[in-house]
C-alpha positions as CSV (number, residue, x, y, z in Angstrom):
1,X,14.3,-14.0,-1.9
2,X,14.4,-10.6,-1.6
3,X,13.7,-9.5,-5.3
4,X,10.8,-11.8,-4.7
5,X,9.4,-10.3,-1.7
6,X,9.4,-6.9,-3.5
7,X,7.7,-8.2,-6.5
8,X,5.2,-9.9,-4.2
9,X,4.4,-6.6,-2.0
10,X,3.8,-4.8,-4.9
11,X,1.7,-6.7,-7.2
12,X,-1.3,-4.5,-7.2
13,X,1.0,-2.4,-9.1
14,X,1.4,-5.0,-11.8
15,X,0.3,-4.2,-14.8
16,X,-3.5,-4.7,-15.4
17,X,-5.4,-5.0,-19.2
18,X,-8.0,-2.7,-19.9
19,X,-9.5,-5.8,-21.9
20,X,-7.8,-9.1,-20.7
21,X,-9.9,-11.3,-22.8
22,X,-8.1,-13.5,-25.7
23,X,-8.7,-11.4,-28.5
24,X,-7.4,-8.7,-27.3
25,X,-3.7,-10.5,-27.1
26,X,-4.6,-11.5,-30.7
27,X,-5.1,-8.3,-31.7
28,X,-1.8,-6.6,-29.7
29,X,0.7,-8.9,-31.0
30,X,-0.6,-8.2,-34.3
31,X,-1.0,-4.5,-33.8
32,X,3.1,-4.8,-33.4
33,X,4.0,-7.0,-35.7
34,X,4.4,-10.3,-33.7
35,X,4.1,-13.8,-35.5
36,X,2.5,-15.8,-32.9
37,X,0.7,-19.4,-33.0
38,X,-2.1,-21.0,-31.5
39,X,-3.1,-24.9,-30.4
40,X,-3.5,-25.5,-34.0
41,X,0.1,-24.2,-34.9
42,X,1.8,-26.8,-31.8
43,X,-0.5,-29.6,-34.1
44,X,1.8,-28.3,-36.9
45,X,5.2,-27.7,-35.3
46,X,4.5,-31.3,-33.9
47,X,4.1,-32.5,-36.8
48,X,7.0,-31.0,-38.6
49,X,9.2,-31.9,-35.8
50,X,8.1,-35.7,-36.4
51,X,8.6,-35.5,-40.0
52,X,12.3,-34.3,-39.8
53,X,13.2,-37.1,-37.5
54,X,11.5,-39.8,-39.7
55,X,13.8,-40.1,-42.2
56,X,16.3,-40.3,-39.7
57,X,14.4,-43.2,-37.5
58,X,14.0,-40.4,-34.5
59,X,10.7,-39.7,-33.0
60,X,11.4,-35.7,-34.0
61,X,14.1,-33.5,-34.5
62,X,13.4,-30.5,-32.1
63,X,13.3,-27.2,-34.1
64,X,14.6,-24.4,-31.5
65,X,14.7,-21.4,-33.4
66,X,11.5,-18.8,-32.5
67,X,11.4,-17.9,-36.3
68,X,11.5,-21.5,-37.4
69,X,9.3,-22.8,-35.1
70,X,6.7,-19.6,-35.8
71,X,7.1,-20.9,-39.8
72,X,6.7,-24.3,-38.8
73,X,3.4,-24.2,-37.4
74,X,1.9,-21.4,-39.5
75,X,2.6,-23.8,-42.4
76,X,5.6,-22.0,-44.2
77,X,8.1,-24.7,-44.4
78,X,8.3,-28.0,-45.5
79,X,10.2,-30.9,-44.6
């Protein structure tokens, strides 16, 4: 409770965009090299996820690696 209190009091110190709107993120995490996904990109993780449990008669087989799951719905794997 503490730690919380601390970061509470001092969130005016928190660090504040100079341009918070969405692009901007786009446009940092690919400034450093970040494979990201959007709403589109859950559409295809979903999808993969469903496609690897078919076979099996599961509703999906959860994919938990970052890098996998970045692959997955930017289309670079298969099935």
């Amino acid at each position: 409770m503490e730690t919380i209190r601390h970061l509470v009091r001092d969130q005016a110190n928190w660090w504040s965009p100079a341009s918070p709107d969405e692009e901007s993120v786009v446009e940092l995490l690919e400034s450093r090299g970040i494979e990201f996904t959007n709403l589109h990109g859950w559409h295809n993780l979903d999808a993969y996820e469903q496609s690897l449990g078919e076979p099996e008669g599961r509703a999906r087989i959860k994919v938990v690696p970052r890098d996998e799951m970045v692959r997955a719905s930017n289309a670079k794997v298969s099935p």
